[in-house]
Biopython code that builds the backbone (N, CA, C, O; Angstrom):
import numpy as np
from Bio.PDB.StructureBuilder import StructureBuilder

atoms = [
    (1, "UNK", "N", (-49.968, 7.174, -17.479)),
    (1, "UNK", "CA", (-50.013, 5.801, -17.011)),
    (1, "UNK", "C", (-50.520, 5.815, -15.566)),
    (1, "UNK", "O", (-50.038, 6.707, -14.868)),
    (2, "UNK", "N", (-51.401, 4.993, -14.987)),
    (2, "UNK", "CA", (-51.987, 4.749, -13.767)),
    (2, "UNK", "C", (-51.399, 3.475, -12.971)),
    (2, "UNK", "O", (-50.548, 2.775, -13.519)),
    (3, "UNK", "N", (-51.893, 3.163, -11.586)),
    (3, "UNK", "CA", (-51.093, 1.971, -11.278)),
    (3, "UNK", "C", (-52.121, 0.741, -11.994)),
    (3, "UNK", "O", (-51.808, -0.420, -11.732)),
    (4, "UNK", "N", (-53.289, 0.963, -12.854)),
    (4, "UNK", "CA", (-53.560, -0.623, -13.322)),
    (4, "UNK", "C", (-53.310, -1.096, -14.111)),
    (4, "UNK", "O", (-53.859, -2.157, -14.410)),
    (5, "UNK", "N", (-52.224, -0.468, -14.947)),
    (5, "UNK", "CA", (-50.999, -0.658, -16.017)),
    (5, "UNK", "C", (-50.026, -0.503, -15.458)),
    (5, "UNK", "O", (-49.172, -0.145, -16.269)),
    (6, "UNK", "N", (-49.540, -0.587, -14.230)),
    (6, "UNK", "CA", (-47.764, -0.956, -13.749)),
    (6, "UNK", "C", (-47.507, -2.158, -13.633)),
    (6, "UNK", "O", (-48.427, -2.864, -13.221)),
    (7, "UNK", "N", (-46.271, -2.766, -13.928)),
    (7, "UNK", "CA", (-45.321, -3.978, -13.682)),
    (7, "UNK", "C", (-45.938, -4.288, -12.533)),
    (7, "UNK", "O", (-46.550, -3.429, -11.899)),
    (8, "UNK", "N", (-45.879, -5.124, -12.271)),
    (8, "UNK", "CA", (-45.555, -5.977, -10.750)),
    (8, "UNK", "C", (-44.168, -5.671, -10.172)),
    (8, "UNK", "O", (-43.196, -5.901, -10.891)),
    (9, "UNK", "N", (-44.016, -5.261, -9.159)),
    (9, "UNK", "CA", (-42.567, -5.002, -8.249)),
    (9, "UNK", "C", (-42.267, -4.044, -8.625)),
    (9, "UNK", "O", (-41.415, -3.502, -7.920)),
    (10, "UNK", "N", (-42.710, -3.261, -9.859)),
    (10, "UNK", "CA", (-41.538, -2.107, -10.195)),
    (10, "UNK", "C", (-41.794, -0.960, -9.219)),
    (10, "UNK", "O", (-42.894, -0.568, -8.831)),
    (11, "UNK", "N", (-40.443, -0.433, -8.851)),
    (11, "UNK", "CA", (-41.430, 1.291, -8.013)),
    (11, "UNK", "C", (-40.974, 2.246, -9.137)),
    (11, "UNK", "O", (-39.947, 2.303, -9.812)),
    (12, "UNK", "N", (-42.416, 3.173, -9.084)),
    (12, "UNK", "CA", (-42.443, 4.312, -9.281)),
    (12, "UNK", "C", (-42.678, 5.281, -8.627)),
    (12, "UNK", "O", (-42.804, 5.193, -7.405)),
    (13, "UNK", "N", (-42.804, 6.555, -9.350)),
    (13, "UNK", "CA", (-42.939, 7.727, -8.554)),
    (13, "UNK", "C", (-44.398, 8.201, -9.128)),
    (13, "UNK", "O", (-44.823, 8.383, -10.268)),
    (14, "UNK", "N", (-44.930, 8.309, -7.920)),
    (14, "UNK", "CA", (-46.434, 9.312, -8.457)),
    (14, "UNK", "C", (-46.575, 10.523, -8.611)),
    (14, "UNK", "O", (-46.561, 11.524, -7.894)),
    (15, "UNK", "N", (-46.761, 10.207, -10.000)),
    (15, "UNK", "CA", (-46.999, 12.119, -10.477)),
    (15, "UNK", "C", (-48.103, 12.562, -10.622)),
    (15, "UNK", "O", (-48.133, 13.684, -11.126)),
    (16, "UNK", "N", (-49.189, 12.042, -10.334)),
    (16, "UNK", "CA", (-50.303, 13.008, -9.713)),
    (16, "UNK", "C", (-51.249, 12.018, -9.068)),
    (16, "UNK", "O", (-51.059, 10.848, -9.399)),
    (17, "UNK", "N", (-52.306, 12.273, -8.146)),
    (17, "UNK", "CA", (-53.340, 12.042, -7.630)),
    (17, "UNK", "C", (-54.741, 12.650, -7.856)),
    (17, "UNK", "O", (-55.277, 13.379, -7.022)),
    (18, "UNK", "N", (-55.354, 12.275, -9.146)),
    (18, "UNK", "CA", (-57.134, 13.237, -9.423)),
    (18, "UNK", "C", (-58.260, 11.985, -8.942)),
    (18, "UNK", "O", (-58.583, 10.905, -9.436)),
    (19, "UNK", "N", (-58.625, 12.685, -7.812)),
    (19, "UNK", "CA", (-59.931, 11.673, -7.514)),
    (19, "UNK", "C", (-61.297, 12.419, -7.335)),
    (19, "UNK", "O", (-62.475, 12.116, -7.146)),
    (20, "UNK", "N", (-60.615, 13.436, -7.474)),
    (20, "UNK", "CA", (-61.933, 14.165, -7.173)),
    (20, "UNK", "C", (-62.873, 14.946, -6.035)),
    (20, "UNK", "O", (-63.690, 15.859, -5.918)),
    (21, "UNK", "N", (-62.003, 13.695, -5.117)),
    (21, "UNK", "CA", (-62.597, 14.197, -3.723)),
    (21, "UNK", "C", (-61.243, 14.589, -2.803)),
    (21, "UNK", "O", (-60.235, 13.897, -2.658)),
    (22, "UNK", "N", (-61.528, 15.910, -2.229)),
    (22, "UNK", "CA", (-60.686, 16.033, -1.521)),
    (22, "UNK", "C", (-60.399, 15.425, 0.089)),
    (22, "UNK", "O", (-59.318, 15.602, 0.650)),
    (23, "UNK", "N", (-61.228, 14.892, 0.547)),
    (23, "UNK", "CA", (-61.438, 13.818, 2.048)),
    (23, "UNK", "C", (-60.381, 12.802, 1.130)),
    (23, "UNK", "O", (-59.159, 12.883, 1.250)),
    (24, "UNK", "N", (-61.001, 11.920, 0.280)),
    (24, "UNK", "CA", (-59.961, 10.735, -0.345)),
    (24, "UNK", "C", (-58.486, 11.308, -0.528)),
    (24, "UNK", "O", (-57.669, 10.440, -0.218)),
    (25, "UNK", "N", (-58.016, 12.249, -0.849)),
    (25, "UNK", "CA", (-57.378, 12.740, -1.555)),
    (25, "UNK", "C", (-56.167, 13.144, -0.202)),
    (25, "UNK", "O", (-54.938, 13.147, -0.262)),
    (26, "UNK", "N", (-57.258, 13.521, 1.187)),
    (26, "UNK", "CA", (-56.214, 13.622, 1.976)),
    (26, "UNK", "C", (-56.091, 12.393, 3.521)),
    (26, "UNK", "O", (-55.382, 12.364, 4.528)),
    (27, "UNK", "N", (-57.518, 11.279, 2.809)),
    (27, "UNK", "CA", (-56.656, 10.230, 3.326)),
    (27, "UNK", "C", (-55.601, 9.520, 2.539)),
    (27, "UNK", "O", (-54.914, 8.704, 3.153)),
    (28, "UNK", "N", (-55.452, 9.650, 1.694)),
    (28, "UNK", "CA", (-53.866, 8.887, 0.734)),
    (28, "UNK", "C", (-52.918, 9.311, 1.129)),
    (28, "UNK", "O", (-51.875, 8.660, 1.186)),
    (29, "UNK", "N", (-53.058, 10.735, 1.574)),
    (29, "UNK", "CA", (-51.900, 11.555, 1.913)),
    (29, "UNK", "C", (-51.384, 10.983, 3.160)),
    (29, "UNK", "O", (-50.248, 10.536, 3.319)),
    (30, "UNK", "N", (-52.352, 11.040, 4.057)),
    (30, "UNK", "CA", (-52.345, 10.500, 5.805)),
    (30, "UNK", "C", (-50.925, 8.985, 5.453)),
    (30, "UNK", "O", (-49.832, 8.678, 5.930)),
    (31, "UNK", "N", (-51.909, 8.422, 4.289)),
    (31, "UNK", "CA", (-51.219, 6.855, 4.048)),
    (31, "UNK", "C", (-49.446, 6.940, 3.857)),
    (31, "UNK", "O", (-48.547, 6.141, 4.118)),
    (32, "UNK", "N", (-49.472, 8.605, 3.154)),
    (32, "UNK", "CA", (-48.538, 8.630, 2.483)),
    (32, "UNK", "C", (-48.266, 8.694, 0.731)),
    (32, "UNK", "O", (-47.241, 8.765, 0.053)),
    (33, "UNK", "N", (-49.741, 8.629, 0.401)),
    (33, "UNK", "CA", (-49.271, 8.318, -1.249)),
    (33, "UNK", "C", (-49.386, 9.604, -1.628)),
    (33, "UNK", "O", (-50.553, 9.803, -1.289)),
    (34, "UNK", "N", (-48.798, 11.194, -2.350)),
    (34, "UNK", "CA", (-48.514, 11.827, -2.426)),
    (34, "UNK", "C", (-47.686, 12.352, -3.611)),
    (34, "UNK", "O", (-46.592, 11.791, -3.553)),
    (35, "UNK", "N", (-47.731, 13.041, -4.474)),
    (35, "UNK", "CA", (-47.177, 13.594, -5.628)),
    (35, "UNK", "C", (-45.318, 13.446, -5.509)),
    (35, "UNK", "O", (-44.709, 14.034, -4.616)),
    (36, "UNK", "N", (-44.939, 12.981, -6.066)),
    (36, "UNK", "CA", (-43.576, 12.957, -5.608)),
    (36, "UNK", "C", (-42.738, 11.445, -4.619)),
    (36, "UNK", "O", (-41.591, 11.258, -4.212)),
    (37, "UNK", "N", (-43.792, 10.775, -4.570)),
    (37, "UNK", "CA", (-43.432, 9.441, -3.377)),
    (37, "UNK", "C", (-43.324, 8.284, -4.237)),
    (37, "UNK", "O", (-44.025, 8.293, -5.249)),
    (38, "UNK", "N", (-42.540, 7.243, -4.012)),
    (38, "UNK", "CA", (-42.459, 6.281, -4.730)),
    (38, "UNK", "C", (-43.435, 5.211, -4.463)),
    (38, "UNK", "O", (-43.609, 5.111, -3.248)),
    (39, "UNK", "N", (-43.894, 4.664, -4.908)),
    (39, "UNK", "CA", (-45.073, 3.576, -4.558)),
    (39, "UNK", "C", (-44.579, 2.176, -5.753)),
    (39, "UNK", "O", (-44.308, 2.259, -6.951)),
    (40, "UNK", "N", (-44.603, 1.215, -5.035)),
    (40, "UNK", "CA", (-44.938, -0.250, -5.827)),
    (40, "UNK", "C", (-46.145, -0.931, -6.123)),
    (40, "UNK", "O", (-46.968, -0.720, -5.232)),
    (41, "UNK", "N", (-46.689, -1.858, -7.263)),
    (41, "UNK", "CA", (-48.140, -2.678, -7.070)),
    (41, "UNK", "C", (-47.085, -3.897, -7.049)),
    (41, "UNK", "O", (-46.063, -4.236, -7.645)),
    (42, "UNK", "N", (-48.210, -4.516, -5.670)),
    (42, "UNK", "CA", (-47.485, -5.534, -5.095)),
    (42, "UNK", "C", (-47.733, -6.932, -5.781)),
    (42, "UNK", "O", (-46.919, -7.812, -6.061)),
    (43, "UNK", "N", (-49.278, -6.870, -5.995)),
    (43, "UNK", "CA", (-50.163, -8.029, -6.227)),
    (43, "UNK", "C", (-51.659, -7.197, -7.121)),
    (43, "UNK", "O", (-51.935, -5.998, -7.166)),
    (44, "UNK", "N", (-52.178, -8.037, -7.560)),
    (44, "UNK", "CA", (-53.353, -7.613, -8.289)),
    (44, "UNK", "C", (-54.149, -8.475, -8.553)),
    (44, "UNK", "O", (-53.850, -9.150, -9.537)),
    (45, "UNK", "N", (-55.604, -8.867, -7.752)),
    (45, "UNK", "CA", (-56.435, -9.528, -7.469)),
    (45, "UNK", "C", (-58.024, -9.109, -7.276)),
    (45, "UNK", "O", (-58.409, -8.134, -6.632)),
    (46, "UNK", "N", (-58.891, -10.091, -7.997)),
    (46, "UNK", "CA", (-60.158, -9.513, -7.756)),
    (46, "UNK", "C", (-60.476, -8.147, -7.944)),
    (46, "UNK", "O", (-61.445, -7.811, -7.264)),
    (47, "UNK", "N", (-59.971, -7.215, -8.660)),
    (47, "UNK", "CA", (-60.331, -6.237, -9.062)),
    (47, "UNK", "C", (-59.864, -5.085, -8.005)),
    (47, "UNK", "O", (-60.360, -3.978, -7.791)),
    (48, "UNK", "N", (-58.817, -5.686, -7.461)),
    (48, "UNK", "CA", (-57.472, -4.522, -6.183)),
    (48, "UNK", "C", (-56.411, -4.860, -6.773)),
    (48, "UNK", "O", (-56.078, -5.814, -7.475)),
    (49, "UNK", "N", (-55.825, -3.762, -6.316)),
    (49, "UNK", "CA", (-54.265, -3.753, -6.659)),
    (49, "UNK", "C", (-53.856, -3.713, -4.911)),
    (49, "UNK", "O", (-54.615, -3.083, -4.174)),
    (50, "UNK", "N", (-52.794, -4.319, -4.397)),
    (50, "UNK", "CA", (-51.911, -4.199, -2.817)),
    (50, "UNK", "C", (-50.495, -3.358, -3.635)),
    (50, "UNK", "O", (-49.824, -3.585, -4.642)),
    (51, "UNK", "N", (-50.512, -2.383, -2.651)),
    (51, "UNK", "CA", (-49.601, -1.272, -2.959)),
    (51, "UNK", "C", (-49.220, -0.956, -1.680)),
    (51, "UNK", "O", (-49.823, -0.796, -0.618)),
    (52, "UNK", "N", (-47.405, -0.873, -2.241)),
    (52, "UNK", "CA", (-46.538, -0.641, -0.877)),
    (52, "UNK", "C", (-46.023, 0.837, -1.300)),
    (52, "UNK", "O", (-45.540, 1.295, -2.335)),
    (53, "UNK", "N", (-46.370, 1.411, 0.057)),
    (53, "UNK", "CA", (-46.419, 2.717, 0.274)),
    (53, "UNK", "C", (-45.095, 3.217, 1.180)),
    (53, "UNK", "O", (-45.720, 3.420, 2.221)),
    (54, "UNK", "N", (-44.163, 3.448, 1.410)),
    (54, "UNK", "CA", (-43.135, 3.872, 2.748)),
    (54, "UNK", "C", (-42.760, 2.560, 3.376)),
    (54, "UNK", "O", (-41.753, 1.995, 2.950)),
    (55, "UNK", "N", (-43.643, 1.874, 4.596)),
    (55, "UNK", "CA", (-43.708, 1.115, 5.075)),
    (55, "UNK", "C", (-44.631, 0.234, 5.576)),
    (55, "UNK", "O", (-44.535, -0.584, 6.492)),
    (56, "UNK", "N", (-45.951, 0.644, 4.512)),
    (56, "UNK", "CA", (-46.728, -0.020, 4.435)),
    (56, "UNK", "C", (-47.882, -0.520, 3.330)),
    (56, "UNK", "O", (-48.367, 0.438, 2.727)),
    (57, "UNK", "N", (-48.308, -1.550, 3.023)),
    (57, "UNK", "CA", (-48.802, -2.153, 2.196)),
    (57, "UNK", "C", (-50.083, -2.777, 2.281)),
    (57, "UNK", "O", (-50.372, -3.843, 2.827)),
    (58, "UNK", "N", (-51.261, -1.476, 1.291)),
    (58, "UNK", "CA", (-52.509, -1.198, 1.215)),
    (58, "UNK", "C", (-53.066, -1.617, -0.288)),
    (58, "UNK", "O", (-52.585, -1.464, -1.411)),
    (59, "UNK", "N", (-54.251, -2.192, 0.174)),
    (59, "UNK", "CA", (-55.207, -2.808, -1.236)),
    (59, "UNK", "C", (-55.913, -1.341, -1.282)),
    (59, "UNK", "O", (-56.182, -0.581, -0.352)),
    (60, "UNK", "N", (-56.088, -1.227, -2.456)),
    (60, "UNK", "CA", (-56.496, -0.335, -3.335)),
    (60, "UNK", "C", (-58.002, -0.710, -4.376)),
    (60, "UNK", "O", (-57.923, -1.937, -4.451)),
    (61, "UNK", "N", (-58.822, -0.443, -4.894)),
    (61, "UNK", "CA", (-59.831, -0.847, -5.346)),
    (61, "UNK", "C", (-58.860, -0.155, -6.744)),
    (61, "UNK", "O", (-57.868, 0.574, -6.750)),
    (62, "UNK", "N", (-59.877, -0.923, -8.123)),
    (62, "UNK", "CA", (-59.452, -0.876, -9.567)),
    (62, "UNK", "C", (-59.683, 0.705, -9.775)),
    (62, "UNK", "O", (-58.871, 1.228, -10.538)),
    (63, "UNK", "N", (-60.914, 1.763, -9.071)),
    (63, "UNK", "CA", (-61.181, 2.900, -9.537)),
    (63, "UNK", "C", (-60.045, 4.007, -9.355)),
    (63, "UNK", "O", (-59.550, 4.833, -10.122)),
    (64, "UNK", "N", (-59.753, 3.530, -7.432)),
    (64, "UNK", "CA", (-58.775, 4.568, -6.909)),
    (64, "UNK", "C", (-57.152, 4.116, -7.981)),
    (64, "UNK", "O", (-56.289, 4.960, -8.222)),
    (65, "UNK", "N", (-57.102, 3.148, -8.305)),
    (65, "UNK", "CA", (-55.843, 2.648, -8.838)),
    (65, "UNK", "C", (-55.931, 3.598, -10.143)),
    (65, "UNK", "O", (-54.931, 3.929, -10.780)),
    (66, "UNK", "N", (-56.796, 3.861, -10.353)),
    (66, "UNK", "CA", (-56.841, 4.803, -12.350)),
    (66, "UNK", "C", (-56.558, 5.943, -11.932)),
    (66, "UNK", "O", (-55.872, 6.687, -12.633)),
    (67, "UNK", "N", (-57.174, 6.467, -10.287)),
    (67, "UNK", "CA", (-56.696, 7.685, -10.417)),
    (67, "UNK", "C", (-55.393, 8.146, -10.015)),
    (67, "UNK", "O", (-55.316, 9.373, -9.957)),
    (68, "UNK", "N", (-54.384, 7.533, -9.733)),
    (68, "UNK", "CA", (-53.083, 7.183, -9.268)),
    (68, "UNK", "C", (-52.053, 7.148, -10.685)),
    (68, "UNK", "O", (-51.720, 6.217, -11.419)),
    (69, "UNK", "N", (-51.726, 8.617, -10.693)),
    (69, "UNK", "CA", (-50.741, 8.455, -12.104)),
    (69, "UNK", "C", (-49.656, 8.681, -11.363)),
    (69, "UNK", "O", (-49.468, 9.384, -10.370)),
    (70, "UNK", "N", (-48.514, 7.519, -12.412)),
    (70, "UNK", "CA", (-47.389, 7.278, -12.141)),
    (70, "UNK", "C", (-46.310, 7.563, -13.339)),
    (70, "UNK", "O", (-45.113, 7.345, -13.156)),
]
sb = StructureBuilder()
sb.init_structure("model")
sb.init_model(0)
sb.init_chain("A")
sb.init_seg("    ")
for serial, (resi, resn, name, xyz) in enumerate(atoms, 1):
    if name == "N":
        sb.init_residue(resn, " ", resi, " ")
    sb.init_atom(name, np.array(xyz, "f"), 0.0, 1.0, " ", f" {name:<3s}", serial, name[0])
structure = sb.get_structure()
């Protein structure tokens, strides 16, 4: 399951991150989104998902959202 099939509000935990690129891969990390971290989809609009991360809450495009398993 990815976040463009999660609930609205629910948190989960991300169990993996494949994007392919490792630069992307370790700005998510910087963000915080990370194998093991809980993440929420906040809202889902225009083809983004807004995802709350720790203590903060980032739009996401529909591609990076597929690669975000939860």
């Amino acid at each position: 399951m990815n976040l463009t099939t999660a609930e609205l509000g629910k948190e989960y935990i991300i169990r993996a991150i494949e994007t392919g690129d490792e630069d992307l891969e370790a700005f998510l990390f910087s963000l915080g989104c990370y194998t093991g971290e809980p993440i929420t989809v906040v809202a889902r609009r225009w083809g983004t998902c807004t995802v709350s991360i720790k203590d903060g809450r980032y739009s996401i495009d529909k591609q990076l959202a597929k690669a975000i398993h939860i």
